[in-house]
N, C-alpha and C positions, 0 to 999 in steps of 0.2 A: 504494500500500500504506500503510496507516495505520501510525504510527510503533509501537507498541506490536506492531504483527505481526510486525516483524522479527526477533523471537529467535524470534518462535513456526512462521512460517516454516522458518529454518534445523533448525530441530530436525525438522520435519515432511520435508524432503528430505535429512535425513542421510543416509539409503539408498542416494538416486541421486548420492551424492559420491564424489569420490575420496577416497583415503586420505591427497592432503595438503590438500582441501576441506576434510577431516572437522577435520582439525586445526586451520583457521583457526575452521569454526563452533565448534568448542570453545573457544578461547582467548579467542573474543569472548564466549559466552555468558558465560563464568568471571570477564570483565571488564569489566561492561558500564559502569561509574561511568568507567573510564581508556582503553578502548580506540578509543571513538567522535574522540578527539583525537590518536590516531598517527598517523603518514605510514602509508603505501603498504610503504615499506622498513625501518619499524620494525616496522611489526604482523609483514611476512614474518621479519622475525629471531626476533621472540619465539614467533612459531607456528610456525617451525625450518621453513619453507618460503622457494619463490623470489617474489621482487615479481610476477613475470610471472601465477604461481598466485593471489596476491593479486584482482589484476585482474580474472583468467577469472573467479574466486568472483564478485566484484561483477557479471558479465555473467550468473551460473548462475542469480542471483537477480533477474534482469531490472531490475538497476538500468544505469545508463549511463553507468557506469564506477566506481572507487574513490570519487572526491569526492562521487557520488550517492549513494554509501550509506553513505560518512561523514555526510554532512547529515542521512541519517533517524537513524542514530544517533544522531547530535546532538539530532535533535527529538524522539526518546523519550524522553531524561532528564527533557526541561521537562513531562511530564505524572510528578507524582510521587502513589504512590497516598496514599490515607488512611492514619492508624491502625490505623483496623478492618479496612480490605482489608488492610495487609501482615500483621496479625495471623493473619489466616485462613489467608494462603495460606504461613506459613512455620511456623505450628504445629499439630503432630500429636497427636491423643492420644494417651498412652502413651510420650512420650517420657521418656527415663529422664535422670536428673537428672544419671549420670558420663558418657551420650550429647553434654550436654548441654555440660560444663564443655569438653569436647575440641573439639568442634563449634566454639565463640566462641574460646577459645584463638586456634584456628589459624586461627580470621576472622581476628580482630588481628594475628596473624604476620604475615599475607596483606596487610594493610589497611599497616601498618607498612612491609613490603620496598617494595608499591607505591610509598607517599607518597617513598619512598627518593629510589627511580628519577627519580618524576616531578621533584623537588626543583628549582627554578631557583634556583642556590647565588647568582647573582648578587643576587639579589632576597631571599633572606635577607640576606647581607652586605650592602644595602642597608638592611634592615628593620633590622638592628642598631646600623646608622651615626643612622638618622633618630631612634630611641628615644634615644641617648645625646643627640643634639643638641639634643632636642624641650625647650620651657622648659615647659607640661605637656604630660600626657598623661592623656585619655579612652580609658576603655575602655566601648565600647558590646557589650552581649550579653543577649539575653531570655530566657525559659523553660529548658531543659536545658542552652543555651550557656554561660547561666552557671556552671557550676561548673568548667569551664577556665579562665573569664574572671578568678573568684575567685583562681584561684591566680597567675596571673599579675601579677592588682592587688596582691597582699600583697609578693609578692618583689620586683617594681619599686617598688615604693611604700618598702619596707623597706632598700634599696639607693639609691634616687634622688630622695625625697621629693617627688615632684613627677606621684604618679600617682595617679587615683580613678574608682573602675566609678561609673556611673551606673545607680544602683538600680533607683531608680521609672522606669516610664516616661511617667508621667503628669508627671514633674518633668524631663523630658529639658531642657527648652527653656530653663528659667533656669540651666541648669549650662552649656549649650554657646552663652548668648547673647554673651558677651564674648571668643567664643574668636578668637585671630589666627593669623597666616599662620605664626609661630611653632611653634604648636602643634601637637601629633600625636591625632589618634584611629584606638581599634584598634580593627575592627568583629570580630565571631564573627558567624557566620551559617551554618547547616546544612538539608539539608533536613528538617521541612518550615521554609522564610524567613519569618520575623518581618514584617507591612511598615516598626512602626517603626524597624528596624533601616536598613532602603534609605530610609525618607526625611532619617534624621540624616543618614547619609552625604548626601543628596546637598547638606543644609542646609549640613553644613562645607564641602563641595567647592566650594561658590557663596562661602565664607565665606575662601576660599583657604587653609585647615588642610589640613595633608598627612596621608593617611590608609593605613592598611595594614588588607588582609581579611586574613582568615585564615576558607576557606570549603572546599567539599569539590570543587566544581569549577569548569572556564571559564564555563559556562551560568550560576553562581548568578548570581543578581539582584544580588548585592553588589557582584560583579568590573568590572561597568564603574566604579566607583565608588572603586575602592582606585586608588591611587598604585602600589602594591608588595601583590603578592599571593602567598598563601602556601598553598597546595592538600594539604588534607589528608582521605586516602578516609576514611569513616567507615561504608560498607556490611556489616552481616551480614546472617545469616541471621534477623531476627529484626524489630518493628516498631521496636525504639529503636536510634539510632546508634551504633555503635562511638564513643567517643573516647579510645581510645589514642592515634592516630595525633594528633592536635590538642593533645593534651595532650603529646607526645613534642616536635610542634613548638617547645609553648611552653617546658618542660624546655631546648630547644638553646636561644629565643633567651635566657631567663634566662641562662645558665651563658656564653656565648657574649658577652653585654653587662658579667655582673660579671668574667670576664677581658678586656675589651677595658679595663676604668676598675679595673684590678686594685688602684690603689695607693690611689684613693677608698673603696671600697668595701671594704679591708683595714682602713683608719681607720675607718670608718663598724660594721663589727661588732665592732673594739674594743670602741669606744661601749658598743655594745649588749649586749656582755659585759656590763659593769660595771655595767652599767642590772639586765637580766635577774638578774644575782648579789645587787645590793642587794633587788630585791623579793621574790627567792627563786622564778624562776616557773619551773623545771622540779624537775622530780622525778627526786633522787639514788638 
């Protein structure tokens, strides 16, 4: 069965299911970005069935067992459609504009709880330890990625003096030529993946710079590549990504790093009171 058939299968045999089949093809179709990488005994808890049902489903659907049809799962996500295909096939004419605001809302809700769950808290508390330690830090991010990238360059940068996105990417190679084992780079990458994004990474990786994704799944292209990775869904209904859930990540680690260096970074906006007050740069 080709990878892309597999949802369209299950929907096609919903009939001939049982009533707690029905409930796993639903749960998977509703989750197709997180579900392909649960156990056996997590998908049965979140589709409020038994593992053993789990199982039978994978036999209903003549694969040869759970792990067989986790792997096609898996091999779905790596074909990701175009622009214009997802354009098509997620927008209706006449769709109504307060349809509309409800609809993405509660993607995000959705996208948000997931990245929750998935969270590997080890691997952020890592991610925060390495940033503080790091003597710099690169932030690598292309096209849409960057506008999470931005905000995370300003408030580390503004906190820790010692962080700078890489704009151009035509200029990638003299900013990351001198970089050492010291140093940190933070990739963004989303589907659809950048390639210059996975060849920096793999240049510092060889360069022995420790590096943290922050990507939407296990599959992206970036994840073999990160040191410390950090998974955030970004799926609606829609051709452009969600980034709440990316931008929420990077809100914790900001907030997360300026109370771990509470008494530097207490000093450090002093400063910048008195900076901001002498030039007059907000508005009373």
């Amino acid at each position: 069965m080709a990878p892309n058939d597999i949802y369209d299968e299950m929907i096609a045999r919903r009939q001939d299911m049982s009533k707690s089949q029905r409930k796993i093809a639903n749960y998977l179709i509703s989750n197709q970005e997180t579900a392909p990488f649960l156990t056996a005994s997590k998908l049965a808890k979140n589709a409020e069935v038994g593992e053993a049902t789990v199982v039978r489903f994978a036999f209903f659907l003549n694969y040869e067992g759970y792990p067989d049809l986790q792997r096609h799962m898996q091999e779905a996500l790596q074909r990701k459609w175009t622009s214009a295909e997802v354009f098509a096939r997620t927008t209706e004419r006449g769709d109504k504009p307060e349809d509309t605001v409800s609809e993405v809302l509660s993607d995000d809700l959705n996208n948000l709880q997931q990245t929750l769950q998935q969270m590997d808290k080890k691997d952020f508390q890592g991610a925060v330890e390495d940033i503080i330690a790091a003597e710099r830090i690169y932030i690598i991010a292309y096209r849409s990625a960057t506008s999470v990238a931005l905000f995370l360059e300003f408030y580390l940068d503004l906190v820790l003096q010692n962080t700078e996105m890489v704009r151009s990417a035509d200029g990638v190679s003299e900013h990351i030529l001198d970089i050492e084992e010291n140093d940190l780079v933070i990739a963004f990458g989303f589907s659809r993946y950048t390639k210059r994004t996975v060849e920096v990474l793999k240049y510092v990786k060889q360069k022995g710079a420790k590096t943290l994704v922050i990507t939407d799944h296990m599959l992206s292209p970036l994840t073999p590549y990160g040191d410390r990775k950090l998974l955030a869904v970004t799926e609606i209904n829609s051709f452009i990504d969600s980034f709440a859930a990316p931008q929420s990540i990077v809100s914790a680690l900001i907030t997360a790093i300026t109370r771990s260096e509470h008494e530097k970074v207490e000093k450090r906006l002093e400063q910048l009171e008195h900076l901001w007050e002498a030039f007059d740069v907000f508005q009373e």
